[in-house]
ZAPA-599157 format. One record per residue (C-alpha): x negated, y, z negated. Coordinates in Angstrom, 2 decimals. Layout:
ZAPA-599157
+---------+---------+---------+
:       x :       y :       z :
+---------+---------+---------+
:       X :       Y :       Z :
...
+---------+---------+---------+
END
This chain:
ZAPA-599157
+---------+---------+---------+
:       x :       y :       z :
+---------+---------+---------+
:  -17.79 :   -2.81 :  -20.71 :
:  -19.54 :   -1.47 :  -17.56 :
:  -18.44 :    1.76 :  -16.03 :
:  -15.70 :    1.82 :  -14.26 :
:  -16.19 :    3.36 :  -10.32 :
:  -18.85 :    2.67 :   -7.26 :
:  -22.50 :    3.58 :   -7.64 :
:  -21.57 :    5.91 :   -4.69 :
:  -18.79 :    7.86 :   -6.65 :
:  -20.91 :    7.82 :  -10.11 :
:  -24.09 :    9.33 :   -7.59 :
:  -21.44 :   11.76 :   -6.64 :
:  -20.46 :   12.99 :  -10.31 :
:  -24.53 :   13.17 :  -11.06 :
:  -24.33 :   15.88 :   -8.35 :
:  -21.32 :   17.94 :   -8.80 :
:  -21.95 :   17.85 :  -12.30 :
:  -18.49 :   16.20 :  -13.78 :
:  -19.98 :   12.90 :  -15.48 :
:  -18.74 :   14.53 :  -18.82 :
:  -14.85 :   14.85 :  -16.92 :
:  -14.99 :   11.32 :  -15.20 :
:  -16.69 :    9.64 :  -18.55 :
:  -13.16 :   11.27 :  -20.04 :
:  -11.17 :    9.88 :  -17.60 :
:  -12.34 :    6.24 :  -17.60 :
:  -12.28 :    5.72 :  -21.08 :
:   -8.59 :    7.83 :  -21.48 :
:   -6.88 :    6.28 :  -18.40 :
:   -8.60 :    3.04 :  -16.89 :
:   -7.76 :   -0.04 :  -18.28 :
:   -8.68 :   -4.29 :  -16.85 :
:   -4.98 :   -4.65 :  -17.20 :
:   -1.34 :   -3.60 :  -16.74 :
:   -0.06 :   -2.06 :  -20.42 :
:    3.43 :   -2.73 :  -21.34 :
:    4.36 :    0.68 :  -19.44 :
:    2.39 :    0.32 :  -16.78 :
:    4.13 :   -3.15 :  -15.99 :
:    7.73 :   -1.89 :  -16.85 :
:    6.99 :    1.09 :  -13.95 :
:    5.56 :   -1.36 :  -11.79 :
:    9.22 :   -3.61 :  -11.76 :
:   10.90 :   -0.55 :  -11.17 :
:    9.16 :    0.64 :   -7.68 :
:   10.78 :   -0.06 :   -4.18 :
:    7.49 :    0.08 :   -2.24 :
:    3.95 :    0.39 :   -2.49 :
:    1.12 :    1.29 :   -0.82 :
:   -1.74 :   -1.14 :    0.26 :
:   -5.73 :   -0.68 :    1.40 :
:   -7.54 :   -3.49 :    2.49 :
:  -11.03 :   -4.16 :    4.18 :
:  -12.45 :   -6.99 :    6.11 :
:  -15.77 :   -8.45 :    5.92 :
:  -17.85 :   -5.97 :    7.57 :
:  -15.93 :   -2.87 :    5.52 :
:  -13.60 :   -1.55 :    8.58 :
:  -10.26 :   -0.64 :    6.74 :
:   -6.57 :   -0.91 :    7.01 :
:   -4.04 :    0.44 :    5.35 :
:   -0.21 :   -0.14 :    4.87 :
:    2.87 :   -0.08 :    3.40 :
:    5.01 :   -2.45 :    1.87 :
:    8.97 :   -1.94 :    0.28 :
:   11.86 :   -4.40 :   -0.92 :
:   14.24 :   -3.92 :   -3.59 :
:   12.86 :   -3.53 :   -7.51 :
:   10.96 :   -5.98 :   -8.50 :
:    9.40 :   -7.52 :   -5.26 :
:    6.40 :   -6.34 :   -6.56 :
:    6.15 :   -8.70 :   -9.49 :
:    4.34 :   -9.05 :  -12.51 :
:    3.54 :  -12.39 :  -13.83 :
:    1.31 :  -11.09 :  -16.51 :
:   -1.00 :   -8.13 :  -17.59 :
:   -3.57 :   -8.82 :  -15.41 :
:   -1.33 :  -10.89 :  -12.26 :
:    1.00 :   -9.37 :   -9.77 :
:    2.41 :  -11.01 :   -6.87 :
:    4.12 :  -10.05 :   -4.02 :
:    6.26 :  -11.84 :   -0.68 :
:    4.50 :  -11.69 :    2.85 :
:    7.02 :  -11.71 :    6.13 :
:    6.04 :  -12.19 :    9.36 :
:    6.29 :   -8.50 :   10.58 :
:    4.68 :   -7.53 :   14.12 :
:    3.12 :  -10.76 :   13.77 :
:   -0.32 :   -8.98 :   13.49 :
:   -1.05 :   -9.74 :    9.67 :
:   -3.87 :   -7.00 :    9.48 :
:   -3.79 :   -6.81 :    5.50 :
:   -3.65 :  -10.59 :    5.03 :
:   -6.20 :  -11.27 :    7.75 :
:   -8.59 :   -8.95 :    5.93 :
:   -7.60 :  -10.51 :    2.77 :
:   -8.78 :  -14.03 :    4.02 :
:  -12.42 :  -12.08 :    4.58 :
:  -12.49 :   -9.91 :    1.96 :
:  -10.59 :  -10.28 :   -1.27 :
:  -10.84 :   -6.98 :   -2.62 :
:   -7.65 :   -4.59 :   -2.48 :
:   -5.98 :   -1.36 :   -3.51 :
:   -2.53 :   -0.88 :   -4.51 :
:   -0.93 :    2.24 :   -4.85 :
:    2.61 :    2.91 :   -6.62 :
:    4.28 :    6.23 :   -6.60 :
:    7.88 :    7.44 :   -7.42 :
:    9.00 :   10.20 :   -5.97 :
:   12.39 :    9.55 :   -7.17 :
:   12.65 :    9.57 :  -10.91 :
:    9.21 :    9.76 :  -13.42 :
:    7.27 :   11.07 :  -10.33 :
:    3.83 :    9.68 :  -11.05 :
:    1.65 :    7.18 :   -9.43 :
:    0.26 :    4.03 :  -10.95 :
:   -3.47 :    2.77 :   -8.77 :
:   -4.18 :   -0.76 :   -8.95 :
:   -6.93 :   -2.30 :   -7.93 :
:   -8.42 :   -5.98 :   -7.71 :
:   -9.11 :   -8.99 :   -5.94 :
:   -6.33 :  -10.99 :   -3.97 :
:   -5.82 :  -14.47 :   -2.58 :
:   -2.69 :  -15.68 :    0.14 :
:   -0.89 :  -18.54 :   -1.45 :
:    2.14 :  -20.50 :    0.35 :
:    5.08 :  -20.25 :   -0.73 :
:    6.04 :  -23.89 :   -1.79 :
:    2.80 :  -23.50 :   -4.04 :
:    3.68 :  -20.10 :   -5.61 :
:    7.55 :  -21.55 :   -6.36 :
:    6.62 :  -24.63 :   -7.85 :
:    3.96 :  -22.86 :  -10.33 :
:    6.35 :  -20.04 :  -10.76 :
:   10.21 :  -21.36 :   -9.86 :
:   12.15 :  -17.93 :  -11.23 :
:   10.73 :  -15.97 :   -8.30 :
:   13.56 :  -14.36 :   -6.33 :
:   14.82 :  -15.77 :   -3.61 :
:   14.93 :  -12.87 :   -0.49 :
:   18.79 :  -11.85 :   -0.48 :
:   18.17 :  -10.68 :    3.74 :
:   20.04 :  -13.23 :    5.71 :
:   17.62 :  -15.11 :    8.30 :
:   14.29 :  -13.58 :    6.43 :
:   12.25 :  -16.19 :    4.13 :
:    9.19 :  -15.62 :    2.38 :
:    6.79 :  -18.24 :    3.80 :
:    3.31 :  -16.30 :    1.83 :
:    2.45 :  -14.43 :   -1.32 :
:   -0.56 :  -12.42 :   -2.49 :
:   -1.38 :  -13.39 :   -5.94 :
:   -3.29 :   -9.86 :   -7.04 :
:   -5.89 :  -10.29 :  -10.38 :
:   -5.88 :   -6.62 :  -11.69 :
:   -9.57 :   -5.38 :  -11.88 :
:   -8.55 :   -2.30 :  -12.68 :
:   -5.19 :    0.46 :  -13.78 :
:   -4.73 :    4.16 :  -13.76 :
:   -2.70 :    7.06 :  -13.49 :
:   -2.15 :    9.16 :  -10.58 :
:   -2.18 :   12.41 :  -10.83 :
:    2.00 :   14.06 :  -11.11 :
:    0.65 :   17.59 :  -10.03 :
:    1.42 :   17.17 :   -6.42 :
:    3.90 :   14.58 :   -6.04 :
:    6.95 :   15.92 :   -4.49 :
:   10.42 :   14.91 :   -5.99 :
:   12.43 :   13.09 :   -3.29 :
:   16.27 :   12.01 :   -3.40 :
:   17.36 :    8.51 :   -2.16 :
:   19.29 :    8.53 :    0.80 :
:   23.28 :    8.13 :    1.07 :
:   24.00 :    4.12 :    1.86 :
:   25.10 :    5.14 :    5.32 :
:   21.69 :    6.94 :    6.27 :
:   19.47 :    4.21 :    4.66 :
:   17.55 :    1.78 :    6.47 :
:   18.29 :   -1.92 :    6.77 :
:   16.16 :   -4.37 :    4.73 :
:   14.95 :   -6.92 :    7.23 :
:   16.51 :   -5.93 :   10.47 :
:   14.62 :   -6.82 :   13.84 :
:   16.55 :   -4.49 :   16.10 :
:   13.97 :   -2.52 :   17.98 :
:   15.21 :    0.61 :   17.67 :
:   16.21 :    0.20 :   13.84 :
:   12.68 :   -0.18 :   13.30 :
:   11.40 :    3.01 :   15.04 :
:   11.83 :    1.88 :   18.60 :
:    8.94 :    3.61 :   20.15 :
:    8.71 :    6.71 :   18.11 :
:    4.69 :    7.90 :   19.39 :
:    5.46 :    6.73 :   22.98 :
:    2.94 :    4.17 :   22.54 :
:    4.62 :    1.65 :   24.55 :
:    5.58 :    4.01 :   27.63 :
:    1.87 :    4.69 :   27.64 :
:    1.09 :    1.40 :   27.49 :
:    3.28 :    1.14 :   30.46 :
:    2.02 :    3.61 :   32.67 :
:   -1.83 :    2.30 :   32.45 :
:   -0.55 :   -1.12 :   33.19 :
:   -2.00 :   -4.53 :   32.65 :
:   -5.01 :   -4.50 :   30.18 :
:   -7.54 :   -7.37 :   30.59 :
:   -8.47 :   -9.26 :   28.10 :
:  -11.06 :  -12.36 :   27.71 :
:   -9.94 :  -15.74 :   27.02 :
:   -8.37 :  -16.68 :   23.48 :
:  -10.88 :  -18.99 :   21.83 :
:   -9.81 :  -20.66 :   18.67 :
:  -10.87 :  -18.72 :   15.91 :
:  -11.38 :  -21.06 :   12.27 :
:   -9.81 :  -19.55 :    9.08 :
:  -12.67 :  -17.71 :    7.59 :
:  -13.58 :  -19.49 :    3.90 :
:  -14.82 :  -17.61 :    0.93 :
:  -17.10 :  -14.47 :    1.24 :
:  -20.65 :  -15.70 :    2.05 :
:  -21.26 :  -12.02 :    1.72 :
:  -22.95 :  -11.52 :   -2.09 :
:  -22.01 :   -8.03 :   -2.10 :
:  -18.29 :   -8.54 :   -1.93 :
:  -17.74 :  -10.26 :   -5.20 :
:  -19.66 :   -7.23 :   -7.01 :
:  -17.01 :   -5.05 :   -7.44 :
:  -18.84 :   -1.26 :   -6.90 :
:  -21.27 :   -3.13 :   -4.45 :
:  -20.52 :   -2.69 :   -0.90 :
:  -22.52 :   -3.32 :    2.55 :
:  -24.00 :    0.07 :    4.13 :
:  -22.91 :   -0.17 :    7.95 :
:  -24.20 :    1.18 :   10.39 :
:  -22.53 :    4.15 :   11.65 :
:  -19.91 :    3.47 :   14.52 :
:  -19.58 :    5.86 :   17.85 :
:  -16.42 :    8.41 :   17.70 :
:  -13.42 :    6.67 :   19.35 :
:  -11.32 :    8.36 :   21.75 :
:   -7.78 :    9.42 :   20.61 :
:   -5.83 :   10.00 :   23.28 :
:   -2.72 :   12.73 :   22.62 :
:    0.79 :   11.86 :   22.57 :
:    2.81 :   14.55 :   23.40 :
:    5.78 :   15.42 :   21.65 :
:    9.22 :   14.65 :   22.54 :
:   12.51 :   16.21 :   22.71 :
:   14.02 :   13.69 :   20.50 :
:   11.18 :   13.69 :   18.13 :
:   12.01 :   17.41 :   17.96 :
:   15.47 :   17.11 :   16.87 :
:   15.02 :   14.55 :   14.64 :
:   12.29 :   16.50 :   12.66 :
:   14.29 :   19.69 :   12.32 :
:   16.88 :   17.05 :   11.35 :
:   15.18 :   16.17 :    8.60 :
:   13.55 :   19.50 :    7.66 :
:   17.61 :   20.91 :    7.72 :
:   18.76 :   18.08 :    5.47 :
:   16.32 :   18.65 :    2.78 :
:   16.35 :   22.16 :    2.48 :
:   20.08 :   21.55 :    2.08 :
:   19.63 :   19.23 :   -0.42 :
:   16.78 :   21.24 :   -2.20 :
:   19.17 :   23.79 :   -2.81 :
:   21.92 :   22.03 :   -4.58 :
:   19.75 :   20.78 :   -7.09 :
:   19.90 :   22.67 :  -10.71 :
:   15.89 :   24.63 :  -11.70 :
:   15.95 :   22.57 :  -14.49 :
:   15.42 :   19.10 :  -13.05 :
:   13.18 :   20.84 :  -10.88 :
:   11.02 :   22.20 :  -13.16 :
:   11.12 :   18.83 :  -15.36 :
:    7.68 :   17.76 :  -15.51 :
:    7.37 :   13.55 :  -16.49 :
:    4.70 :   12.28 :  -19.26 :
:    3.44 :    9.62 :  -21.18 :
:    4.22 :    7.13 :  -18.80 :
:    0.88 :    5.15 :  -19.18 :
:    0.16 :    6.14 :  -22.82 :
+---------+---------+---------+
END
């Protein structure tokens, strides 16, 4: 089999002399495919993280959550999850039309916590399609919300991430938790980094005229298949980032928090603290 990794990270290991420890680590943890524990920790996760690039390499990345199992696993090397309509932006599918490569990243905070990277190549599929080849897929349970896409994910490649830093979280009370699928504006953050009221206060941008813009097909790009391979781009000029202040009710809600789980830190026993999780991935 050929080495797992970029030429970039395998230049890297050359340099700061670890081939030995990375040689170790690809043969001990990276697999083509999703072992049986790897797939039974995958059905249990609530949310996941997800990079994607578009054609030209300029990233995104994102987060998705439902209940367990909306991540699903069809086989070792398939996983599949539901698309919704969102902000109506569709950054991660939009790049996935351009670029099929992806990177999924599963942790639990909650019980085992450990993290499970997957990576691979993607494709959007309807939903009508992905039913009729598949008809026990769930069926969303949020009044008003349908699944009208999926991303059908091959698995490239699987490995552990690191437990060393992973902080042990609690789930949230019922009547603290957020609501699945809700579009009130303020359930959904409202406009929690003021973006909006800035938006406000420079007024009106300009923009040119829409022109109809064709779904992009395959990569013509013969770099993007190769997985390792990637474009070298030229480098791009520092863009501004203008500062959003801080406010009041940011504040509160922060020490909130902060209050809360120190409270909560201290009613749980040293032991299940100091439990350290293994052999999840075998």
């Amino acid at each position: 089999m050929p080495r797992p990794g970029s030429d970039g990270e395998h230049a890297l290991q050359q340099k700061l002399d670890t081939t030995e420890r990375a040689d170790r680590f690809y043969d001990e943890q990276v697999l083509d495919h999703l072992n049986e524990r790897m797939r039974e920790f995958t059905l249990q996760q609530e949310m996941f993280f997800l990079s994607t690039a578009d054609r030209h390499g300029e990233c995104d990345s994102s987060f998705r959550a439902g209940p367990p199992g909306f991540l699903r696993v069809l086989d070792e090397r398939t996983l599949v999850y539901p698309e919704y309509r969102g902000n109506g932006v569709h950054a991660s599918l939009g790049n996935i039309q351009e670029n099929p490569h992806l990177g999924i990243l599963m942790v639990d905070f909650i019980r085992a916590r450990i993290g499970l990277h997957v990576n691979g190549s993607a494709e959007v599929v309807e939903d009508e399609e992905m039913r009729a080849l598949h008809p026990d897929l769930p069926h969303d349970p949020m009044p008003g919300r349908r699944t009208r896409l999926w991303v059908r994910v091959g698995v490239e490649e699987a490995y552990i991430h690191c437990a060393k830093h992973i902080p042990h979280l609690q789930k949230a009370p019922k009547r603290t938790a957020r609501e699945w699928g809700t579009d009130d504006y303020r359930r959904k953050g409202g406009d929690f980094f003021g973006s909006a009221r800035d938006a406000r206060e420079r007024g009106p941008v300009e923009r040119p005229p829409r022109e109809h813009v064709e779904a992009p097909a395959a990569p013509a790009d013969p770099l993007l298949p190769v997985r390792g391979a990637r474009p070298v781009l030229p480098a791009l000029p520092p863009r501004p980032s203008p500062f959003v202040p801080q406010q009041a009710a940011w504040r509160e809600e922060a020490e909130r928090a902060l209050a809360e789980a120190e409270r909560r830190a201290r009613t749980v026993e040293e032991s299940e603290r100091a439990e350290t999780f293994q052999g999840w991935f075998g």
